[in-house]
C-alpha positions as CSV (number, residue, x, y, z in Angstrom):
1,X,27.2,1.2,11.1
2,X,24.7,3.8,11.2
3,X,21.0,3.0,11.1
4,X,18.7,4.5,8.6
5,X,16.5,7.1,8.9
6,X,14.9,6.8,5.7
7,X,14.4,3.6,3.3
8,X,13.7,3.4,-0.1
9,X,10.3,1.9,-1.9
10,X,12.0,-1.3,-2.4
11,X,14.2,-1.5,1.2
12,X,10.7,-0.5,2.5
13,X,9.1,-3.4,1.1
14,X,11.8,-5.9,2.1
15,X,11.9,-4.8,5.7
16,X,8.2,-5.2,6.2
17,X,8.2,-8.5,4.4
18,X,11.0,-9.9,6.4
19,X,9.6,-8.3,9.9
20,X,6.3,-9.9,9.2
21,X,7.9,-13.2,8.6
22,X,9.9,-13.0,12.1
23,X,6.7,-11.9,13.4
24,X,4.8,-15.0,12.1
25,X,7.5,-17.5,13.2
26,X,7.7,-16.4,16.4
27,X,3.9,-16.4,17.0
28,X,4.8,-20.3,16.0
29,X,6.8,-20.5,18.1
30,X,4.7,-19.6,21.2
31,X,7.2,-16.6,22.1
32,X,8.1,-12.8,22.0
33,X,10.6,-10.6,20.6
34,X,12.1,-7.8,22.1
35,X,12.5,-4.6,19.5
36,X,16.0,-5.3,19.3
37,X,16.1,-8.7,18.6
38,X,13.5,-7.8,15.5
39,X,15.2,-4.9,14.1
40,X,18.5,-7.0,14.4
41,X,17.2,-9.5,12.2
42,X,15.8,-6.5,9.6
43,X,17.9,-6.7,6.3
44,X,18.8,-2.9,6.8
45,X,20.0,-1.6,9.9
46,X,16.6,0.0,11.4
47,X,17.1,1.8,15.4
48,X,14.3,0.0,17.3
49,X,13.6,2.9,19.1
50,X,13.1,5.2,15.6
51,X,10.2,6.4,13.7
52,X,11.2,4.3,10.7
53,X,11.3,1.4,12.7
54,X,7.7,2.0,14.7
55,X,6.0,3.6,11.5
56,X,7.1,0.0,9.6
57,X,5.9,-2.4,12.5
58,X,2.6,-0.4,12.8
59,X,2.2,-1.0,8.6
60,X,3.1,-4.4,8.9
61,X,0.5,-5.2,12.0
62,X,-1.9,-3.1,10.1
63,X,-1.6,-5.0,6.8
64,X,-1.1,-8.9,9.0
65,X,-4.4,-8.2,11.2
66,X,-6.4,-7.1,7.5
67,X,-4.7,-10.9,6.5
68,X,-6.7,-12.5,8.8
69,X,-3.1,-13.2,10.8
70,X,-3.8,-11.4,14.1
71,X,-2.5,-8.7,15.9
72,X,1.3,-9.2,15.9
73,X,2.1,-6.6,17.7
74,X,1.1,-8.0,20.4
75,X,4.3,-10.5,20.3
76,X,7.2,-7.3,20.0
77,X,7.8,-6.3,23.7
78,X,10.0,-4.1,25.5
79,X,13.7,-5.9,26.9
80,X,13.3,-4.2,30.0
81,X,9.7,-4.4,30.9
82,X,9.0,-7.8,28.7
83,X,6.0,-5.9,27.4
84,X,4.8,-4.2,24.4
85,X,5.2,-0.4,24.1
86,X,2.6,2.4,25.4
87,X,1.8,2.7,21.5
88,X,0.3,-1.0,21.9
89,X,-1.3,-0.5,24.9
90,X,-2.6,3.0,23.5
91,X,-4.2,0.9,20.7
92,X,-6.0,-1.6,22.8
93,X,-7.6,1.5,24.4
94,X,-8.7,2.9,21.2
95,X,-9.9,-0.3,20.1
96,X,-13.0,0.1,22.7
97,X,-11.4,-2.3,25.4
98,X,-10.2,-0.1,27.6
99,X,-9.7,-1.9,30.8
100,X,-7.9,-1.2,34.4
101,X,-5.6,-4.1,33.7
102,X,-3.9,-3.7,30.2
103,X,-1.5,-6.3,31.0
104,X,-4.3,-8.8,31.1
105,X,-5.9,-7.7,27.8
106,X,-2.6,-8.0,26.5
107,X,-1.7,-11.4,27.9
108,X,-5.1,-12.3,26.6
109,X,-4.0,-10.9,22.9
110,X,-0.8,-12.9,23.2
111,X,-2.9,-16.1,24.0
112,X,-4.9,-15.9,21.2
113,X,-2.2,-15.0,18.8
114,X,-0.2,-18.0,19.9
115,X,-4.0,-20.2,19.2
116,X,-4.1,-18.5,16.0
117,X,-0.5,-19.8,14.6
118,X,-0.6,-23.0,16.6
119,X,-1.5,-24.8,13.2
120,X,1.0,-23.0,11.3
């Protein structure tokens, strides 16, 4: 099967419905997802390592975070490294906290993201 390289209006706004949902469960769920495991579960077969795929998690932590349900981002991580990509980590720079231990801020974000959906 190949993966897509381009989505439709409407396969656009199923994917980012259905990622924010795995997103919000797995916040829940005290955990992380690795890009793989996300895109696996995306009703159109997405790369996880494709521009589709990171210009559709970036809109759907954009739209989540205006939501009031947290950055969750922070929750996709890497398979290998069991952390989020430098595109995260870039962010968290941006956002002012730029820090000699990015791993901590992001441990930090994961922390209170997991507070955040504890009532879910």
């Amino acid at each position: 099967m190949n993966a897509k390289t381009r989505l439709t209006d409407s396969e656009t706004s199923a994917v980012k419905q259905v990622m924010a949902s795995i997103m919000i469960e797995t916040a829940r769920a005290r955990t992380t997802i690795t890009y793989g495991e996300l895109a696996a579960q995306l009703p159109v077969h997405i790369h996880p390592h494709s521009f589709v795929f990171s210009q559709l998690l970036r809109a759907v932590c954009a739209e989540e975070l205006q939501k009031g349900h947290g950055q969750l981002c922070t929750l996709v991580v890497s398979k290998t490294t069991g952390l989020p990509s430098s595109g995260y980590f870039v962010g968290t720079a941006v956002q002012g906290r730029e820090t000699g231990d990015l791993e901590a801020e992001w441990r930090k974000d994961l922390e209170a993201l997991w507070a955040h959906h504890a009532d879910g």
